[in-house]
C-alpha positions as semicolon CSV with decimal commas, in nm:
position;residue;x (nm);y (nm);z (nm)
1;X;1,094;-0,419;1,407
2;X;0,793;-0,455;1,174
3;X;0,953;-0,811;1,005
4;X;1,095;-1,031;1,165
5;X;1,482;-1,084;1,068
6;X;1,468;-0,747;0,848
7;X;1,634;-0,429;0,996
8;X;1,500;-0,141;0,956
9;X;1,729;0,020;0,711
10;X;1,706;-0,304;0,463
11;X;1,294;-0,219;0,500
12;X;1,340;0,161;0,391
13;X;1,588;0,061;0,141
14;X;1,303;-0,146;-0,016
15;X;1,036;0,162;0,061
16;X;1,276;0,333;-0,169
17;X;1,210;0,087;-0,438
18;X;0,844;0,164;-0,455
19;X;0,652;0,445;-0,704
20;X;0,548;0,614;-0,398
21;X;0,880;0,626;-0,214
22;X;0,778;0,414;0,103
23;X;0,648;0,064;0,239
24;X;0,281;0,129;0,308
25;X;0,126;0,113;0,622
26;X;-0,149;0,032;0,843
27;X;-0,302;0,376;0,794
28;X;-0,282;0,337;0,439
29;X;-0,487;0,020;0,456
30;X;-0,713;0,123;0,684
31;X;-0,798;0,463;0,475
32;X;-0,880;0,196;0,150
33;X;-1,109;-0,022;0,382
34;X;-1,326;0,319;0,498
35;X;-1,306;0,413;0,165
36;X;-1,469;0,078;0,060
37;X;-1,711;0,109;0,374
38;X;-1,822;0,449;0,250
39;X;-2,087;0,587;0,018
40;X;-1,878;0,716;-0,214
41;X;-1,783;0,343;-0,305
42;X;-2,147;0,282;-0,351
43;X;-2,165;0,154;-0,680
44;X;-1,843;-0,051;-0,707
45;X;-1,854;-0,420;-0,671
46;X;-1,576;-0,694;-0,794
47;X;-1,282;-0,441;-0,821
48;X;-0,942;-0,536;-0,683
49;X;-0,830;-0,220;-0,501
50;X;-0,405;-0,240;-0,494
51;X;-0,256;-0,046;-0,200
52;X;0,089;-0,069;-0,309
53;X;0,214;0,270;-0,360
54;X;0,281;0,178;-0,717
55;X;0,422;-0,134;-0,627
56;X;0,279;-0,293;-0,980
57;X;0,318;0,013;-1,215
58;X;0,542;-0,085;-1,522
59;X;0,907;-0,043;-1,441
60;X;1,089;0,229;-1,762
């Protein structure tokens, strides 16, 4: 169980909610931080990156 008092189908129930279809994971932040770490995100300073899968795209 990845939250406490949440079962798993109430979690992917609430994945399903989300742009990209699913709750993100570790992975997902971990890709974003070696992005970050990298040289291609050489030249980027005071940007908030969102992992959400969408999470914060308008709703039509």
């Amino acid at each position: 169980m990845l939250v406490p008092h949440v079962d798993e189908e109430e979690l992917k129930a609430e994945g399903g909610k989300i742009p990209w279809g699913r709750l993100g994971s570790i992975e997902d932040i971990g890709k974003a931080a070696a992005f970050l770490a990298s040289d291609a995100a050489d030249y980027i300073t005071g940007a908030c990156l969102r992992v959400d899968g969408g999470f914060w795209l308008p709703r039509l």
